[in-house]
Backbone as CSV, one residue per row, in Angstrom:
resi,resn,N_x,N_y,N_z,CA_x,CA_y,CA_z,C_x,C_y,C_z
1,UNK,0.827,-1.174,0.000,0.000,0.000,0.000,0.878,1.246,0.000
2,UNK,1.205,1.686,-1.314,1.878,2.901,-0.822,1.375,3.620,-0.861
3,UNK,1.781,4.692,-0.202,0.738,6.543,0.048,1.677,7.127,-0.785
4,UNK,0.748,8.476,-1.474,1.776,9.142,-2.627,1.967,10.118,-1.107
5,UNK,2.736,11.018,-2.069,3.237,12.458,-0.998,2.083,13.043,-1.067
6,UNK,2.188,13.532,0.413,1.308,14.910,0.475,0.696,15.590,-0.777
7,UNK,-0.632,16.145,-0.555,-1.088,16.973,-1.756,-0.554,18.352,-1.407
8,UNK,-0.631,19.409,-2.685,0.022,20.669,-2.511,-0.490,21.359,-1.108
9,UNK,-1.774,20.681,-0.776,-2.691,21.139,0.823,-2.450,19.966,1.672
10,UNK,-2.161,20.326,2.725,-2.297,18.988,3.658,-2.555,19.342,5.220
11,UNK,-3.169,18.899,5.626,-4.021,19.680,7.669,-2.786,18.749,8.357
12,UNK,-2.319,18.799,9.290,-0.875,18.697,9.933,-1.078,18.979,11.668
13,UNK,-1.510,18.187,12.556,-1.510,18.307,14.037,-0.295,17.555,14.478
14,UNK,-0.271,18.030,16.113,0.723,17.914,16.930,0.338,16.603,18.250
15,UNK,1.025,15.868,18.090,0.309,14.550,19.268,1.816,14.593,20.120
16,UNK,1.575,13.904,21.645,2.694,13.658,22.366,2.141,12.327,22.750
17,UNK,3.349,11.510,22.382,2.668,10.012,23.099,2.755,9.785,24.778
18,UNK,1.271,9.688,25.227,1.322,9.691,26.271,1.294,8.251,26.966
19,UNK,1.430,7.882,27.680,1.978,6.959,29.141,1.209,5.860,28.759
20,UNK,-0.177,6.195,28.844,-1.411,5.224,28.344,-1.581,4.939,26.916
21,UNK,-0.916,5.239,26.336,-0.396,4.641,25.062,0.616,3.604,24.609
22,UNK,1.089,3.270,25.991,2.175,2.313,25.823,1.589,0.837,25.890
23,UNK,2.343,0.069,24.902,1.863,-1.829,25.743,2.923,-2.309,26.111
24,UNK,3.019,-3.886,26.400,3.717,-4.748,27.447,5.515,-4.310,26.946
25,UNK,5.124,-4.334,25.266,6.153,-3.948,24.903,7.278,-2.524,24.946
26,UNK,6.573,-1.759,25.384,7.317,-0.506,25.947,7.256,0.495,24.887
27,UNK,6.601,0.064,23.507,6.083,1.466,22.527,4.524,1.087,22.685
28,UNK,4.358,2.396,21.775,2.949,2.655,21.499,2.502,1.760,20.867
29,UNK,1.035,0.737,21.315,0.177,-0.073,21.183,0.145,0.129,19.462
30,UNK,-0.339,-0.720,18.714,-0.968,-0.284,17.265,-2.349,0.294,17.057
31,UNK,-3.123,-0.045,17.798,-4.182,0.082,18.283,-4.321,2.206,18.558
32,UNK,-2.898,2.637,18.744,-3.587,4.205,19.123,-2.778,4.371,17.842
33,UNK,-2.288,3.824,17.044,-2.340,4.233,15.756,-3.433,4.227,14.943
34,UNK,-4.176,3.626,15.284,-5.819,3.986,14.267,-6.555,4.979,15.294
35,UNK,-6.074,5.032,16.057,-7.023,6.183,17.026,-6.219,7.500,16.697
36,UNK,-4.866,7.540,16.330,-4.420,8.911,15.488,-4.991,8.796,14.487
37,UNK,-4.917,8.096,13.691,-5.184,8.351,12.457,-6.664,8.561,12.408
38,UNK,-7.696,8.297,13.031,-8.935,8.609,13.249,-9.235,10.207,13.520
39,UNK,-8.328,10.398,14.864,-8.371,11.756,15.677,-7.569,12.935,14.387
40,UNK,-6.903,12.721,13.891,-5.910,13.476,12.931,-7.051,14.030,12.215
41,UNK,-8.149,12.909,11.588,-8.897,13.244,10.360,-10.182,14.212,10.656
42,UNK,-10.254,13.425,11.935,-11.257,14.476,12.817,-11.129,15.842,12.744
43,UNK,-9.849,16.161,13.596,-9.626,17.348,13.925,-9.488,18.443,12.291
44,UNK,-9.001,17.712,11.480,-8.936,18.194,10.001,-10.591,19.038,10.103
45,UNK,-11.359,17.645,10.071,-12.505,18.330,9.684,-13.031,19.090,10.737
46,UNK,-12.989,19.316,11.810,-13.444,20.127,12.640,-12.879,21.630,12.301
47,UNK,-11.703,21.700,12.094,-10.867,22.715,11.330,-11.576,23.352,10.556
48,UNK,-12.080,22.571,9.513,-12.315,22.940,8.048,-13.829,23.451,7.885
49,UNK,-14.785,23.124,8.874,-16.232,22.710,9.261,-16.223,23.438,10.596
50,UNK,-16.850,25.077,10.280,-16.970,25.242,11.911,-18.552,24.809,12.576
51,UNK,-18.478,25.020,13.810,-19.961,24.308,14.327,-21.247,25.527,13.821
52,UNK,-22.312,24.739,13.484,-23.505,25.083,12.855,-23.251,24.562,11.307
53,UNK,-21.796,24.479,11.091,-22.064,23.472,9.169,-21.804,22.301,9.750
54,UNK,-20.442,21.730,10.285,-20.151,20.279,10.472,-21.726,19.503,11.103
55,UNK,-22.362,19.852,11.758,-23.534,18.607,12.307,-24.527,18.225,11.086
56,UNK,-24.408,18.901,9.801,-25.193,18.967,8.766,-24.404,17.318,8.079
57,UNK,-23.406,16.904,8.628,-22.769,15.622,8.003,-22.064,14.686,8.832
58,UNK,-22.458,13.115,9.050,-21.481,12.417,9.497,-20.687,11.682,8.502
59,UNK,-19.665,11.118,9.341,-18.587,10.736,8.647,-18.369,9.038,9.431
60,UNK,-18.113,8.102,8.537,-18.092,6.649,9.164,-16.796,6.248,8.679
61,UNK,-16.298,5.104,9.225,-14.783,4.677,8.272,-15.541,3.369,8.159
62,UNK,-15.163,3.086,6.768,-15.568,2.219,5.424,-14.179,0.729,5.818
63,UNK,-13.022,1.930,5.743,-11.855,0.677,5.902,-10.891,1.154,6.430
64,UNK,-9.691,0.419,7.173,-8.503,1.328,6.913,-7.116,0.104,6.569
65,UNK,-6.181,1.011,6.238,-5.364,0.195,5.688,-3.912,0.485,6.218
66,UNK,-3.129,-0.275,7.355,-2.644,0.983,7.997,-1.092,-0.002,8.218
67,UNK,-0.157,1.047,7.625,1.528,0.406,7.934,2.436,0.883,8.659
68,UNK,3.002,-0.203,9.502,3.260,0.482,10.638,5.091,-0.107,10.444
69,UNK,5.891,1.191,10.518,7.181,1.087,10.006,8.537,1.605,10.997
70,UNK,7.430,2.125,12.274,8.911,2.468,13.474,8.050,2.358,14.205
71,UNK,8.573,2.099,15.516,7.944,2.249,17.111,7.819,4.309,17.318
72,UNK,6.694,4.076,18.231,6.635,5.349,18.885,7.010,5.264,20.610
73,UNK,7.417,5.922,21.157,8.106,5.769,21.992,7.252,6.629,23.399
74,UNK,7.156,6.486,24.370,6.582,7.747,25.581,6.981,8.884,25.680
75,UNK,6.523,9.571,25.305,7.044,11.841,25.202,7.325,12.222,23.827
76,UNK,7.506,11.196,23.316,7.256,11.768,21.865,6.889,12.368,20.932
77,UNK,7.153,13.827,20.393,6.186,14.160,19.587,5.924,13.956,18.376
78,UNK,4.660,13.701,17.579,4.660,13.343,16.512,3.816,14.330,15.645
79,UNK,3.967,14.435,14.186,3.521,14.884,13.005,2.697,13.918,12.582
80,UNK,1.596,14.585,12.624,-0.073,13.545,12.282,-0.646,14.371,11.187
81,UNK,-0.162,13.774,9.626,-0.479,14.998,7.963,-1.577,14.075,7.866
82,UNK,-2.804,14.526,6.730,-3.697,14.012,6.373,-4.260,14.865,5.082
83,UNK,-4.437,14.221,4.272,-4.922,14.890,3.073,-5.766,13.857,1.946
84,UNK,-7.038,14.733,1.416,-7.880,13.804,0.527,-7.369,13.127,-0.731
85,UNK,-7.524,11.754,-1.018,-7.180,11.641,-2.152,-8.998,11.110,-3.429
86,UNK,-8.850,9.873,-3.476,-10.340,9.756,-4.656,-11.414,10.046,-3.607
87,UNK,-12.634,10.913,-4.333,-13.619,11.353,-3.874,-15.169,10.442,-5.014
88,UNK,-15.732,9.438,-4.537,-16.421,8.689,-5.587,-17.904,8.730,-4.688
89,UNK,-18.770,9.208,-5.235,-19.921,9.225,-4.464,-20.265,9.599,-3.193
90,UNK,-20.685,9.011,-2.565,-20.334,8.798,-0.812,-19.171,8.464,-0.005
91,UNK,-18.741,8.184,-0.570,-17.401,7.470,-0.719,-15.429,8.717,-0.404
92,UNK,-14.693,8.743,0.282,-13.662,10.060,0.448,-12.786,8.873,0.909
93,UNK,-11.781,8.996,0.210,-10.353,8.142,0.570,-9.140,9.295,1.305
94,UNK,-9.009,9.025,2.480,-7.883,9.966,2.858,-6.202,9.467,3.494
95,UNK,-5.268,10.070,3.157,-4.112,9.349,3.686,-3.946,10.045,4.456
96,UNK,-3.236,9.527,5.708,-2.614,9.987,7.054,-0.761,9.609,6.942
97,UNK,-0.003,10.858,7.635,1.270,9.830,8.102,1.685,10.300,9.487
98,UNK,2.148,9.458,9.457,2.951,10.108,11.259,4.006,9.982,11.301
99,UNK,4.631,11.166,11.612,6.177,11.614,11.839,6.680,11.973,13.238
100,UNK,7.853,10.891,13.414,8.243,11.865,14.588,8.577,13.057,14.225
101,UNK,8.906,14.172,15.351,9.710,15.371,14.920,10.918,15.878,15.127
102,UNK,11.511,14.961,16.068,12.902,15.448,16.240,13.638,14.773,14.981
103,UNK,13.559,13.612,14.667,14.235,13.347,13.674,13.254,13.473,11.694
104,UNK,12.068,13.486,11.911,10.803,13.422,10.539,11.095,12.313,10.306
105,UNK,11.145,10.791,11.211,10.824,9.569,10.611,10.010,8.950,10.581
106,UNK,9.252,8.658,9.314,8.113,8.068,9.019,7.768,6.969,10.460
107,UNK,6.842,7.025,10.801,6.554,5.961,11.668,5.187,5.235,11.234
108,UNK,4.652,5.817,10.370,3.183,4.974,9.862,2.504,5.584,9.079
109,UNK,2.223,5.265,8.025,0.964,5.810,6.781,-0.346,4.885,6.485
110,UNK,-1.100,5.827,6.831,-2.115,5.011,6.276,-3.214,5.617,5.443
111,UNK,-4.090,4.683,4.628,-5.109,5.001,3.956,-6.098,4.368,4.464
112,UNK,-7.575,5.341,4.711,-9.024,5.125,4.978,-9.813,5.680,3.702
113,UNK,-10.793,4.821,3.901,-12.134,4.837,3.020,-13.107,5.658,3.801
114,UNK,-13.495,6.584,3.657,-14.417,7.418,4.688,-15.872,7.455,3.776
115,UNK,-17.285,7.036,4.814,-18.246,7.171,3.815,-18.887,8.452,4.648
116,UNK,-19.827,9.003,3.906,-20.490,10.226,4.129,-22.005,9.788,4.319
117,UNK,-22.520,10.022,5.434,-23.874,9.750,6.018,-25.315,11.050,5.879
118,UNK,-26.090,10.594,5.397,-26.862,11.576,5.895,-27.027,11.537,7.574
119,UNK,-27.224,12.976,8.553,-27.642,12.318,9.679,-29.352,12.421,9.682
120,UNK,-29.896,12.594,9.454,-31.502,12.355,9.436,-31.782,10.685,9.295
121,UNK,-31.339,10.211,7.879,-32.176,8.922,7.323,-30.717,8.172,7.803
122,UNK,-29.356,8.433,8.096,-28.783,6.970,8.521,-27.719,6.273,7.395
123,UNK,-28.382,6.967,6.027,-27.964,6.719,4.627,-26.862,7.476,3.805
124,UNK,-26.214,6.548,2.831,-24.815,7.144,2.325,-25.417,7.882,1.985
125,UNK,-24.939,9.503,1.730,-24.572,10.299,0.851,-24.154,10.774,0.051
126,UNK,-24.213,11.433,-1.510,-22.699,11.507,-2.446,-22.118,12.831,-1.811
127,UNK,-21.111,13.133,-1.714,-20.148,14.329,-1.149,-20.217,15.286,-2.029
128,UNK,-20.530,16.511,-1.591,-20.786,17.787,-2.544,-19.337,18.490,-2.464
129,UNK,-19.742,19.043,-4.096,-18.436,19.433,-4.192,-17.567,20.789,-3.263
130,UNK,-18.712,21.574,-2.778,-18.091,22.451,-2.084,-17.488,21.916,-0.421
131,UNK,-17.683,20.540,-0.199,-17.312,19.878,0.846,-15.685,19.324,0.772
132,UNK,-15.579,18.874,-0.849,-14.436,18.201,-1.064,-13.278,19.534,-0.932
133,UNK,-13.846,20.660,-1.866,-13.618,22.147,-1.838,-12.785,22.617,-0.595
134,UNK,-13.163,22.361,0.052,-13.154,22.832,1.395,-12.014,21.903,2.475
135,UNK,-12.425,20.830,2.044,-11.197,19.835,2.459,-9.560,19.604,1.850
136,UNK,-9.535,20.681,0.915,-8.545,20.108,-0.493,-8.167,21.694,-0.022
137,UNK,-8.059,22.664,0.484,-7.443,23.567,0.365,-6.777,24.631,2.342
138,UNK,-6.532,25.018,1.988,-5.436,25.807,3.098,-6.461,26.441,3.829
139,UNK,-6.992,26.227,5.690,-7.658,26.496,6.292,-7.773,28.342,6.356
140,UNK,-8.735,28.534,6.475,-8.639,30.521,6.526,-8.654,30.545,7.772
């Protein structure tokens, strides 16, 4: 599964691995790697969507597909990028990566399938274009 690079736009948060993120093994669980990569995409759209538009749409994950290529360590800070790639109906594919920052080594990329819900009826949605719009470019 490779992830291309970043698009010319990309939403970019700041995580510290905390304590309760660790397992038996002494890095970060894999398990709070889909919970970054979840929280990353979130916060994107919360960004992008201020409150009174964002409740007009939910968002479900379809799939994820997720490679995990260094340990994360306790105090760590990491670079959590995320940016849209195919947009097909209801349907929004987005890649995530995570970087440490003292050194920028890849520690995990992944790709999700995100579907778009109506919230009234429960039911996919196709994604309007001023949504994708809005996700694909540099926050104001």
């Amino acid at each position: 599964m490779p992830v291309p690079a970043p698009a010319p736009f990309f939403f970019s948060h700041i995580i510290r691995v905390q304590p309760s993120d660790i397992d038996e093994l002494n890095h970060a669980n894999n398990v709070q790697y889909v919970r970054w990569v979840q929280d990353t995409a979130g916060a994107h759209w919360l960004a992008a969507f201020p409150s009174g538009e964002r409740e007009k749409y939910i968002w479900v994950v379809q799939e994820h597909r997720i490679k995990y290529l260094r340990p994360a360590l306790e105090g760590e800070e990491l670079r959590c990028s995320t940016w849209l790639g195919d947009v097909r109906g209801a349907l929004s594919q987005r890649f995530t990566r995570i970087e440490r920052i003292s050194d920028n080594v890849l520690l995990c990329e992944a790709q999700t399938w995100w579907v778009l819900l109506d919230p009234g009826t429960g039911r996919p949605r196709r994604i309007e274009s001023h949504v994708i719009q809005r996700l694909k470019e540099p926050l104001s």
